[in-house]
C-alpha positions in Angstrom: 0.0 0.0 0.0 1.6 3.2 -0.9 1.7 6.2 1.1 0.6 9.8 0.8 4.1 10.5 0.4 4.7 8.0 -2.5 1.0 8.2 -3.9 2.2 12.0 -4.6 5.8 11.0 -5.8 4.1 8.5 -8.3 1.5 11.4 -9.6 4.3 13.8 -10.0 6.1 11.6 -11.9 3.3 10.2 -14.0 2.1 13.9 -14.9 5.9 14.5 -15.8 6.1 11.7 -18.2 2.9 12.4 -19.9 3.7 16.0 -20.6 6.7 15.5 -21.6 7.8 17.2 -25.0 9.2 15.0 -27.8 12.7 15.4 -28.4 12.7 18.5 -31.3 13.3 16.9 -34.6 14.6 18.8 -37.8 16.3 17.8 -41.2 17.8 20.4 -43.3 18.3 20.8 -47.3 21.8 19.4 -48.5 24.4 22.2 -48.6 26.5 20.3 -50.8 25.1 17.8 -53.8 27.0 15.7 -55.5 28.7 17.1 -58.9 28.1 15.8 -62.2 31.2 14.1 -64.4 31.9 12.1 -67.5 34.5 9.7 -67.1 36.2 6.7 -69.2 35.3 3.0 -68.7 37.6 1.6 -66.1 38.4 5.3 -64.5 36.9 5.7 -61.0 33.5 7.7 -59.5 33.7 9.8 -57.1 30.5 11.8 -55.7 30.2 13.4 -52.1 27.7 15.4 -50.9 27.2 17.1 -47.2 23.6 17.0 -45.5 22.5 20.2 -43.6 22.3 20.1 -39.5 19.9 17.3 -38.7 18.4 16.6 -35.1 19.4 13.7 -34.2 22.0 13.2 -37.3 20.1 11.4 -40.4 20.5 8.3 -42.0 22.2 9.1 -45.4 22.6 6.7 -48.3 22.9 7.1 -52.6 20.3 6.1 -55.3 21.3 5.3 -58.4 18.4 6.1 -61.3 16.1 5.8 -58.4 16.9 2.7 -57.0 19.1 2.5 -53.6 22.3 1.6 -54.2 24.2 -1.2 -52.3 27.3 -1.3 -54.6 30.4 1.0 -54.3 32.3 1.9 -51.6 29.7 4.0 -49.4 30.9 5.7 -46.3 28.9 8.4 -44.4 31.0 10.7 -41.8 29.9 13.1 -39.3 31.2 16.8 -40.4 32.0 19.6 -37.7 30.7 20.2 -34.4 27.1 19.5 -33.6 24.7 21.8 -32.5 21.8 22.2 -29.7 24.0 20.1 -26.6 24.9 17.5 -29.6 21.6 16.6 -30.5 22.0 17.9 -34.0 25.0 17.2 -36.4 25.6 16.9 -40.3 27.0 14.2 -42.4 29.2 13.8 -45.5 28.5 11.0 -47.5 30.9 9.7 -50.7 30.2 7.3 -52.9 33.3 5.4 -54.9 33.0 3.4 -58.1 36.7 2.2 -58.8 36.2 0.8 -61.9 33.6 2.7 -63.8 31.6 0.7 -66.6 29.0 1.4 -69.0 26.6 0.2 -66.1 27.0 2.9 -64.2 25.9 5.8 -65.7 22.8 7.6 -64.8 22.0 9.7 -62.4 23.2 9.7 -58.4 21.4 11.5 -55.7 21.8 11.3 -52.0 19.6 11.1 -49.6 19.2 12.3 -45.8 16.4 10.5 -43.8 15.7 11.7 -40.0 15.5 8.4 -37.5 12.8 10.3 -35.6 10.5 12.0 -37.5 11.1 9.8 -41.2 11.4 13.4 -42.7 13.2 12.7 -46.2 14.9 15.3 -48.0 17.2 14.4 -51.3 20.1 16.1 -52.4 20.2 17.6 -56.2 20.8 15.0 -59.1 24.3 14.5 -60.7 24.4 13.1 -64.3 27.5 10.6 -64.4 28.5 9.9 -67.9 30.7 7.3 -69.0 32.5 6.9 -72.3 35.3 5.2 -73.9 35.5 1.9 -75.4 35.0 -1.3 -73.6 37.5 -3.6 -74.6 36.9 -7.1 -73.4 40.4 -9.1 -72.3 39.7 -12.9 -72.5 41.1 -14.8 -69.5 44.5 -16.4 -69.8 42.6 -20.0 -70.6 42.2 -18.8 -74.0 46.1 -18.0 -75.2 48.1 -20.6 -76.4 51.8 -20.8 -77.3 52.4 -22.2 -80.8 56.0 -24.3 -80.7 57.4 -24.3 -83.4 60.3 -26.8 -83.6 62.7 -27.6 -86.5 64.1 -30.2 -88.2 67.9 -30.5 -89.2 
């Protein structure tokens, strides 16, 4: 049986968690998109792109003609001090193709989502082009040495 005592500590409490505000949740436009390029077969992509302050920090990750990319090397940083008692921060996100084919072309956008409030907010396109001529090298199975050997 509680007391008066606790039957007050257990209201106060109660009537704290109930009003409680939600933590304050915000994503910002990019300040940086990735840039478009043209580049040969077999030379190396390279896009980056820098989300605005996002409380707490988003989720960032890279579509490629729409569809979310899970090829590449992807890494996604945190970028200068946070703001608001480090609730709030900013990420830089880079995307590497190292071998660039005909495949890859298209367009590249990134993409900041906030882990609290799902708010979604893309970064500007980037065309990448690639060019060049694709020049197919069969594996080593398919040389042979010709001996030729003569008589005396």
């Amino acid at each position: 049986m509680l007391t008066r005592d606790a039957f007050a500590v257990a209201n106060l409490l109660l009537m704290l968690l109930l009003t409680r505000r939600p933590a304050k949740t915000d994503t910002r436009p990019f300040q940086t998109s990735p840039a478009s390029q043209s580049v040969m077969v077999n030379d190396t992509v390279s896009l980056d792109c820098l989300t605005g302050f996002s409380a707490p920090p988003a989720d960032v990750h890279w579509l490629h003609n729409g569809q979310r990319m899970t090829a590449g090397d992807q890494a996604v940083s945190e970028f200068g001090s946070r703001r608001d008692g480090g609730v709030a921060g900013r990420r830089n996100a880079s995307l590497m193709l190292q071998t660039a084919s005909f495949d890859d072309r298209g367009l590249y956008r990134c993409v900041a989502v906030n882990p609290a409030s799902g708010t979604v907010v893309r970064s500007l396109e980037a065309v990448v082009n690639v060019t060049g001529t694709a020049h197919h090298i069969p594996p080593a199975s398919h040389f042979f040495i010709k001996h030729h050997v003569e008589s005396r």
